[in-house]
N, C-alpha and C positions, 0 to 999 in steps of 0.2 A: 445406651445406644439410641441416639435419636436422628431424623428427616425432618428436612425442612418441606421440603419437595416429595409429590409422587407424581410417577409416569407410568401408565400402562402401555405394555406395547402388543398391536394389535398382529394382522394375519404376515407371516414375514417379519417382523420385528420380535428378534426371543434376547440381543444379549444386549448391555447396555454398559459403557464404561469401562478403561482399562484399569486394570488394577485392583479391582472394584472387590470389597469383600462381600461374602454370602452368607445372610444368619436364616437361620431357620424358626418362625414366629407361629407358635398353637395358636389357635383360636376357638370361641365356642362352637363354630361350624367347619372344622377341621383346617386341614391345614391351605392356605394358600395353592394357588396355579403349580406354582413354582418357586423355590427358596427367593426372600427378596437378594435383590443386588443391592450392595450402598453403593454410592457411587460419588466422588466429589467435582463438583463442576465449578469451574468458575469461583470456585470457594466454597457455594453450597452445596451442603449435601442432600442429596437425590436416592429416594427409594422408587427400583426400577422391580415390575412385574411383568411375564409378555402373559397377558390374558388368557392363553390360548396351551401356556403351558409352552417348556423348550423345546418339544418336538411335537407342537399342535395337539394334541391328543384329546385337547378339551373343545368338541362340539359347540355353539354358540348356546343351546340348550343346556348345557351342562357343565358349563364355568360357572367355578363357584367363584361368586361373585363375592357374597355376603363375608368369605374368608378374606378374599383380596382386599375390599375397603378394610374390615376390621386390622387387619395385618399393619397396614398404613395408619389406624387410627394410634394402633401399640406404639408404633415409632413416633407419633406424634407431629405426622402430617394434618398439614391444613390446608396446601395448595395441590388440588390433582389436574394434570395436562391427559387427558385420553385421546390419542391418535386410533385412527380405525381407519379400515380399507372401508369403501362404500361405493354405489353403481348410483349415474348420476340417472333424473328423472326429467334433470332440463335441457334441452339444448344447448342452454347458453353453457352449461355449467360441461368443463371438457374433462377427460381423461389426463389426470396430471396437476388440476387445478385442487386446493384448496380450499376447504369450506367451513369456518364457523360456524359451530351450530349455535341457533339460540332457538329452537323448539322442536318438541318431539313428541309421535305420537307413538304409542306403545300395540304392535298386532299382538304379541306374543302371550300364552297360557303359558301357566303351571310352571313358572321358573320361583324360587323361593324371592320375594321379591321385598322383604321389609325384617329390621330387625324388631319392631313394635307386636309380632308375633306371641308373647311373651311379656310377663308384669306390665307396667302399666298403661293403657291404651294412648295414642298421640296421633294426631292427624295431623300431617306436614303439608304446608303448604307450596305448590308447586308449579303454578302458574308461569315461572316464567324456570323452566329447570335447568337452565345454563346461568354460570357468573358471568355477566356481564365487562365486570370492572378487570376478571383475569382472561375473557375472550377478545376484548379491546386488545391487552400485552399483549396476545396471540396476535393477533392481526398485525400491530406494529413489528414483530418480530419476521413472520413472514414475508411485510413489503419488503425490510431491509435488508434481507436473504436475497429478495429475488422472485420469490415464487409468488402465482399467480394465485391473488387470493378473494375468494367470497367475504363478505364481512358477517353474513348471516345465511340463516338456513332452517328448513325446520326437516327432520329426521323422522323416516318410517320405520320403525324396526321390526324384522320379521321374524319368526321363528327359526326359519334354517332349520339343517343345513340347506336344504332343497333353495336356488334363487326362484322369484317370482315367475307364477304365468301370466302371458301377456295380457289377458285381459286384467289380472290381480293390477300390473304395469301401467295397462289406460287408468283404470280407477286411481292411483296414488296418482298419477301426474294430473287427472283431472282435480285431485282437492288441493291440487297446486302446493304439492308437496316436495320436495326439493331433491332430495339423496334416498337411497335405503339403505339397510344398514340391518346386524345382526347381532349385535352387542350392547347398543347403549343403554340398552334396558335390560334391567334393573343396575346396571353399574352407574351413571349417571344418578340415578333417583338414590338409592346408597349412600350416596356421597353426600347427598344434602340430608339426610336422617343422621346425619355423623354433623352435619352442621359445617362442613367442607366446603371448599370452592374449590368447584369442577367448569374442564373449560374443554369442550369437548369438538378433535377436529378431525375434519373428514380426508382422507387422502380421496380424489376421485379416481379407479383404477379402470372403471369402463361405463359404457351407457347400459343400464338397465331393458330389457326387454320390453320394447314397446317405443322408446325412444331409439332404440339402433337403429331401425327401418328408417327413421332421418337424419339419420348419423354414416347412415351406409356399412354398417358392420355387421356380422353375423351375431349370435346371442353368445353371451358370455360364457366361459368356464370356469371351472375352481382353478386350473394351472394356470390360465392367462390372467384370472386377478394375482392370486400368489407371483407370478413371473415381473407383472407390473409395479405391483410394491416394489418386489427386490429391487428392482431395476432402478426407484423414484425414492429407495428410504434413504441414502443420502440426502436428500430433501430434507427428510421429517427426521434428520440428526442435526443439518444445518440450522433448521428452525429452532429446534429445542437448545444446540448449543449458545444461540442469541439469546434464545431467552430465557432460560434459566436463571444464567451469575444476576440477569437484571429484572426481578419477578419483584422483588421489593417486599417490605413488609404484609402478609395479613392485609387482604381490600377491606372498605369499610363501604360502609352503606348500598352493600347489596344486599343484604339481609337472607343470607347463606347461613352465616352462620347463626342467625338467631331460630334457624327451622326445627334444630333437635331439640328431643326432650329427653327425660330421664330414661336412662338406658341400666337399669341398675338390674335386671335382670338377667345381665350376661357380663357382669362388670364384674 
């Protein structure tokens, strides 16, 4: 049973594919969110996860994360697409819009955060933590959908669930940091200690606290981000139906996958 393709799906995104069969994959940090979906698209086959577990139940603290990559690693994925709700920090950047990410900065403690835990030490290099070469297909796939897209972005990730206080809000918008966000870390960083390309895209579902006051909205809730996804994941099915069948072989010279090292300790 193998994937060509992974897809995580974030707050509001739990099923994915009709038809789709469900296997159930151990891992050495137990079991995944939720059983993967296979899924065939376009021809390829796609293993689909929502991060968050089928009925949310998983906190952004306590997705296990480390199970999800691994899960995907068994099936012998090598291309992961992560969609995520996220509160924007720009003006420019709207409720609805689009956002490659190609950097990120990590707020978060004490999430299990590396499979190098264990046998033999490896320091991954991580300067630049998005594929580039599979965040470009993203961007092409999104203009030819329709949807309005950032080409780049760099991600605050917080711990949650709680969203930001406004002053927390001035600070990330003043180091001119783009979205925030409560998931792509450690799943992002996972994906390249697997040696993976990951291409990680932001749905924007509101202005973050500290930008509303010139947006003219109130501060956001957990219902009206959830309400907004639903409302805009036809988007982020449209997108991913473009670009799936046409993801192409395995990018070459991002140097994704040359990050991992020997993982023989859970092998």
């Amino acid at each position: 049973m193998r994937a060509e393709i992974g897809v995580f799906g974030g707050s509001g995104f739990y099923s994915f594919g009709d038809g789709a069969e469900e296997v159930e994959i151990d891992t050495p940090f137990g079991p995944p969110s939720a059983p993967v979906t296979l899924a065939e698209v376009g021809g390829r086959t796609v293993a689909f996860i929502p991060r968050h577990g089928r009925n949310h139940e998983y906190p952004p603290a306590r997705v296990p994360a480390r199970a999800n990559l691994w899960a995907m690693r068994r099936l012998g994925v090598r291309q992961v697409i992560g969609p995520c709700a996220a509160g924007s920090l720009d003006p420019a950047i709207h409720p609805g819009d689009f956002v490659v990410l190609d950097q990120l900065v990590d707020r978060t403690w004490g999430r299990p955060d590396t499979y190098y835990d264990a046998g033999a030490t490896h320091h991954v290099s991580y300067a630049d933590p998005y594929c580039p070469e599979l965040g470009r297909r993203v961007l092409d796939a999104g203009n030819r959908v329709g949807v309005r897209m950032h080409e780049r972005g760099t991600v605050v990730v917080i711990p949650g669930p709680r969203f930001s206080t406004r002053a927390e809000s001035r600070w990330f918008r003043a180091e001119g940091w783009h979205v925030v966000n409560m998931t792509q870390y450690p799943e992002a960083y996972l994906a390249r200690e697997l040696g993976m390309h990951y291409a990680g895209i932001a749905l924007i579902t509101d202005y973050d606290t500290g930008v509303e006051h010139d947006a003219g909205v109130a501060p956001v809730t957990q219902e009206q981000v959830f309400a907004f996804f639903e409302d805009n994941l036809h988007h982020v099915r449209a997108l991913l139906d473009h670009l799936l069948p046409r993801l192409g072989p395995e990018p070459e010279g991002c140097g994704c996958a040359d990050a991992t090292g020997p993982l023989d300790a859970y092998d």
